[in-house]
N, C-alpha and C positions, 0 to 999 in steps of 0.2 A: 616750765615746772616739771613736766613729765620728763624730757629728755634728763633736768637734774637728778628725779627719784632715780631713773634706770642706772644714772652717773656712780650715784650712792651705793646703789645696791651691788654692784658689778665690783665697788672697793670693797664692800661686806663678804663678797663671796672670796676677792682674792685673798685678805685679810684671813678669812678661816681657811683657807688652803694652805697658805703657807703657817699656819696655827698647827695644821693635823699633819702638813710636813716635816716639823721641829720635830712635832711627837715619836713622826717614826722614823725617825733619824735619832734619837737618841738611846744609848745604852740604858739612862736611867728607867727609859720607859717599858722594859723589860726587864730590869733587873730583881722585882720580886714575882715576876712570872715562875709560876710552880712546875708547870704542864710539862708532861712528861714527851718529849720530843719524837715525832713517829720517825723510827728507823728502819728502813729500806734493808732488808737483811742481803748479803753477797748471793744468796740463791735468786733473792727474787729479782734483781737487776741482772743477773745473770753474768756474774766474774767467774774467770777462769782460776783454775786451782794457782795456788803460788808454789812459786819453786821452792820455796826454802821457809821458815817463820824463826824469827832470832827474840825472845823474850824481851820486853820492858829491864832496862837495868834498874831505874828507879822508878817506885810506884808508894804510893800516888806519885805522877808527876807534876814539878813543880814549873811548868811553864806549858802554855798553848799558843800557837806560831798559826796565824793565820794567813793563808796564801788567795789566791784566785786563780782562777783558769788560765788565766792569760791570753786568752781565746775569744772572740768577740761570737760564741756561740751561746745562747740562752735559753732556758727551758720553765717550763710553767706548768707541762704533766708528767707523771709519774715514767711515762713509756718514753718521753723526750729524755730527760734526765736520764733514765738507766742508757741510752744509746749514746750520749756522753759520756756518762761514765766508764761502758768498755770501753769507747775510745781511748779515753787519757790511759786507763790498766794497758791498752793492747801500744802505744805509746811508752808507757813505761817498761814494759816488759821486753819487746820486740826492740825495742830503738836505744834504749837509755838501759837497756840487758839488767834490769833490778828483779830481785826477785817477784814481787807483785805492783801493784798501784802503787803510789808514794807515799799516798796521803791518809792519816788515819781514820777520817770521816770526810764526806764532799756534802756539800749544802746546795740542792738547787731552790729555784723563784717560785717552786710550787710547795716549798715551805716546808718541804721531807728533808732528814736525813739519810743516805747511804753510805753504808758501812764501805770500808775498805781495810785497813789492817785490823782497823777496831781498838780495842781498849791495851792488848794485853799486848800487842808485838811492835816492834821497835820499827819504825819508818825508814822513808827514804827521802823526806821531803826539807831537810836545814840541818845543813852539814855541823856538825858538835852539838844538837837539840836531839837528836833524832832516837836516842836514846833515853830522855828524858823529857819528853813531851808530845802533846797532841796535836798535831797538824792536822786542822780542818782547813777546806777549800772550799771558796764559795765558784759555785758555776758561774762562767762568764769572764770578760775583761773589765774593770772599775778599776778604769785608768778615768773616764771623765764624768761619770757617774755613780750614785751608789747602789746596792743590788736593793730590792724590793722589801717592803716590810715583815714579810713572809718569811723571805729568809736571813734578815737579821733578827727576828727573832728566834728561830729557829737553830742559829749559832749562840745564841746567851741561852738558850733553854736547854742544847746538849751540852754545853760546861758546866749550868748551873747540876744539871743529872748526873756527868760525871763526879762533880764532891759528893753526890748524894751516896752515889754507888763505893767511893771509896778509891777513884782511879783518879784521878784529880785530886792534889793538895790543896785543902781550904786558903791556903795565901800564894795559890800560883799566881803567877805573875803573866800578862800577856802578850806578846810581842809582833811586831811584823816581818815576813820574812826576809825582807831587804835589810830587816838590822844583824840578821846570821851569815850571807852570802851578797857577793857583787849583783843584784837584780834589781829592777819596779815594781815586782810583787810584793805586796798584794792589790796595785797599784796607787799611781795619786790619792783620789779621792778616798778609798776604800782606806788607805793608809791613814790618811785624816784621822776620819772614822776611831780607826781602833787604836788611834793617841787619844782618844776621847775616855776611853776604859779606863774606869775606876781603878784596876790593877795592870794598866799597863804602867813599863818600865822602858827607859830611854838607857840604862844600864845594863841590860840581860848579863848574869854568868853562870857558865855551866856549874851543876853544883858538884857535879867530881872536882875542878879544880877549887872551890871553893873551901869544902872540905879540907886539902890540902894545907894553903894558905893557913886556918887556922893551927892547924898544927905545927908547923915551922917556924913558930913566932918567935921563939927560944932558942935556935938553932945559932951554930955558929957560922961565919960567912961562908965556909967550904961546904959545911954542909948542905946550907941554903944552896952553892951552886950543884952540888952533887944530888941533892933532891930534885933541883930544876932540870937537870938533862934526865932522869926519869922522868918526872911527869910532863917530856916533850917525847919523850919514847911512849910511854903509855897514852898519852892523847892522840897519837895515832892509832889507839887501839878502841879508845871507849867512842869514837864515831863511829854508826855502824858500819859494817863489813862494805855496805854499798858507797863508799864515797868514791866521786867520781875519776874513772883511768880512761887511760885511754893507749890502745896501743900503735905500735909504729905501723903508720899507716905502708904498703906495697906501691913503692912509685915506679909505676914504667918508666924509663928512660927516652926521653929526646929518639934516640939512637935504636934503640928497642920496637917505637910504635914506627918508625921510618920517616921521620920530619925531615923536611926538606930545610936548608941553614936559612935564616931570613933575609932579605934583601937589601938590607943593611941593620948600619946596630942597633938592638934596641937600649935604650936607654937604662939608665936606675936608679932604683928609687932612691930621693935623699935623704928618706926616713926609713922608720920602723914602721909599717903601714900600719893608722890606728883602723881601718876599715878590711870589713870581708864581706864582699858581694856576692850571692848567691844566684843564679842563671839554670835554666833548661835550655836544652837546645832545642826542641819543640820539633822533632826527628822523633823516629821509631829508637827502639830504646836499645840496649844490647848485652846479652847475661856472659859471655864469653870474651876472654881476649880477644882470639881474631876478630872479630866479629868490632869489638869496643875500638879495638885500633883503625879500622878500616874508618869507622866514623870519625874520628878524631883525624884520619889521615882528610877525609873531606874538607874537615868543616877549615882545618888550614887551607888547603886549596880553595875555600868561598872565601876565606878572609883574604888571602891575599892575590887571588884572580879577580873575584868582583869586586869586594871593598877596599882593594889597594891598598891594603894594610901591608905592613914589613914581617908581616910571621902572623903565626894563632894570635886570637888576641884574647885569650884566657891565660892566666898563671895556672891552673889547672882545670883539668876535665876527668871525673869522675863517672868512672860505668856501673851498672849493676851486676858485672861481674867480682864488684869490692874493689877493684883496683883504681889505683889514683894514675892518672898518665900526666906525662910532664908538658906542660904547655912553654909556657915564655919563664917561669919557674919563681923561684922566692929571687925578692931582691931588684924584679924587672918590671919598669912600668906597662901596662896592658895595654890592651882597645876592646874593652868591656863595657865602660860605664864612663860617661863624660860629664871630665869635672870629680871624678874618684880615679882614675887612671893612674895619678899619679902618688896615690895615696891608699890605695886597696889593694889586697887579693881577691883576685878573682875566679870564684870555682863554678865550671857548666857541670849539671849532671844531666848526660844523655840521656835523653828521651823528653816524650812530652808529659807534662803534669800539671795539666787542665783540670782532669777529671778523677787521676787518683796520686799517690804518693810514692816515689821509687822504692823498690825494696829495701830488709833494712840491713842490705850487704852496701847498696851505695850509701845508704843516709850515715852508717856504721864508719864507712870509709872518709866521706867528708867531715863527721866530727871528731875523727882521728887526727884528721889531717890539721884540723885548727889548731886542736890543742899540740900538737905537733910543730906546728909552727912557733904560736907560744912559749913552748918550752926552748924552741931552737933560737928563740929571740929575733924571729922570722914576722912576726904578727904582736903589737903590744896585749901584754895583758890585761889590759880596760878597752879593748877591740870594741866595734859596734857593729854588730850585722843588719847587713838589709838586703833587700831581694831586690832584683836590677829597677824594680817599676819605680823604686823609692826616689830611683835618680835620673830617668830620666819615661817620657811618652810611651811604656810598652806595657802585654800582658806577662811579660816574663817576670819570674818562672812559675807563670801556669798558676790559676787558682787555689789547686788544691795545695801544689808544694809552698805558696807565698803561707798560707795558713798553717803549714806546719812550721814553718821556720820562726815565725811570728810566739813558738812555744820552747824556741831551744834558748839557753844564755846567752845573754849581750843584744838579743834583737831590740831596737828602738824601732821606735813609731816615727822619733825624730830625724829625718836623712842631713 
């Protein structure tokens, strides 16, 4: 009889657990929450000035685009959170060259708001939104969990303040950012989540084009097409100024860093490689050419003196001199990563990055180089990146760089 009561009791307890988990998981349980959301001002987390501020074109705005970190990093006090937060601003700034942070407000698990563009200036964080909407971020990856009750309340309480204050339109609509750009943000679960809002939309459109559209109802067929190549010249213009470039990345040549010819042919690839694998070489690092070639001239003499390989076996090696040096090149299968060899690019950036992050003249130069590829129709444009450990028993590349690249386009969790 005793063992049954403790039986019973122990369903009672799980029973209200999952009762007061519904609870805070739900938007409704927040939604006539008044309380004025504590915001964490850019002094007192301590951001650095922004280079440039570009005004809100439309206000109130009529959408908010929720992202997440994407970072499997999390915070629960004030001083944890603000040391995130410069990271992702010195991230943004230093790596992805935007004028400040991306994101209009970040949400960390201790239930603050901190500020980053704020209310009034136009983002960096969903390409055709960015101008008309409020990108909050909540701290962390929720890819297979959801963030804490703290801070989803915390995110319905600074929207519900925004209508109050007049910077948010009383029928904005809510979106995730995977519905604006090729991403998993704001991911799985958290995406769930905020298909759950009462004003989210499975339709998002910008309402400059919107606008448009109604006006051209009346129009003749020429005109409708003569309106339409404006407003595909002008839509290059009301994204803000930050949408993402990238320039022609500086490739040493073969011939240039002094490669010795391979030992026989290397093969090529019979696709479009939908994969780009990411490597350290876990070497001292090197900020000059000379210096970046002499490395590169090694690491071919260890592949093909110890590891009997036929050549380097990267398609490239990136120094923190910015320069890209040509390995086995686009188009050639590697000896990078087995079992992606035949279906990847693969890029080393010299040095070790265990403990901290390459400059961001190489990180500059490898995200050059992708999208450079992309464009060259060298790498497909729904690529997937992973860091080598994805594919096969290593620390490569290095702690700290696997966690960076874990925050740029295309990385999957999935290898």
């Amino acid at each position: 009889m005793m063992g049954s009561s403790i039986f019973h009791f122990l369903i009672l307890i799980l029973t209200l657990q999952n009762i007061v988990s519904a609870l805070q998981t739900s938007w409704n349980n927040f939604e006539n929450d008044t309380e004025i959301p504590r915001i964490v001002s850019r002094e007192e987390w301590g951001a650095r000035a922004p280079v440039f501020r570009e005004e809100m074109k439309v206000s109130p705005t009529p959408y908010v685009v929720i992202h997440h970190g994407g970072i499997p990093c999390y915070c629960h006090t004030q001083n944890e959170c603000s040391e995130i937060v410069k990271y992702y601003q010195n991230l943004h700034m230093d790596d992805r060259v935007w004028f400040d942070i991306g994101y209009s407000f970040l949400i960390g698990e201790d239930g603050n708001v901190y500020e980053g563009r704020g209310w009034n200036s136009c983002g960096a964080h969903a390409p055709g939104y960015n101008n008309q909407s409020i990108g909050i971020c909540i701290i962390g990856d929720f890819s297979d969990s959801l963030p804490n009750a703290a801070a989803l309340k915390a995110v319905n309480a600074l929207i519900e303040y925004g209508v109050t204050l007049g910077k948010i339109n009383e029928n904005y609509q809510v979106i995730g950012h995977r519905q604006v750009r090729d991403t998993e943000c704001p991911g799985e679960e958290l995406y769930k989540y905020v298909q759950t809002h009462p004003r989210w939309t499975s339709t998002p459109t910008p309402r400059f084009f919107y606008h448009f559209r109604v006006s051209i109802k009346r129009t003749t067929k020429m005109e409708k097409l003569a309106i339409t190549l404006i407003l595909f010249a002008l839509g290059q213009l009301v994204i803000c100024s930050e949408k993402e470039t990238f320039a022609q990345p500086n490739i040493i040549s073969r011939s240039e860093w002094g490669a010795k010819p391979p030992t026989k042919r290397v093969g090529n690839l019979g696709i479009v490689p939908p994969y780009v694998i990411i490597h350290h070489s876990a070497t001292d690092g090197c900020t000059t050419q000379a210096i970046c070639q002499s490395r590169v001239r090694s690491f071919q003499n260890y592949h093909m003196n110890t590891n009997k390989w036929s050549d380097i076996g990267y398609n490239f090696v990136v120094g923190e001199d910015g320069n890209v040096y040509e390995g086995r090149g686009w188009g050639k299968i590697g000896a990078h990563a087995p079992n992606y060899n035949s279906k990847s690019i693969g890029i080393c950036i010299i040095g070790n990055f265990v403990n901290r992050n390459p400059n961001s003249a190489a990180i500059n130069a490898v995200q050059n180089l992708i999208s450079y590829g992309v464009s060259m129709g060298k790498i497909t444009s729904t690529y997937t990146l992973l860091g080598h450990r994805q594919t096969k028993q290593t620390t490569c590349p290095g702690d700290s760089l696997y966690n960076l690249i874990q925050t740029w386009p295309h990385w999957s969790s999935h290898a």
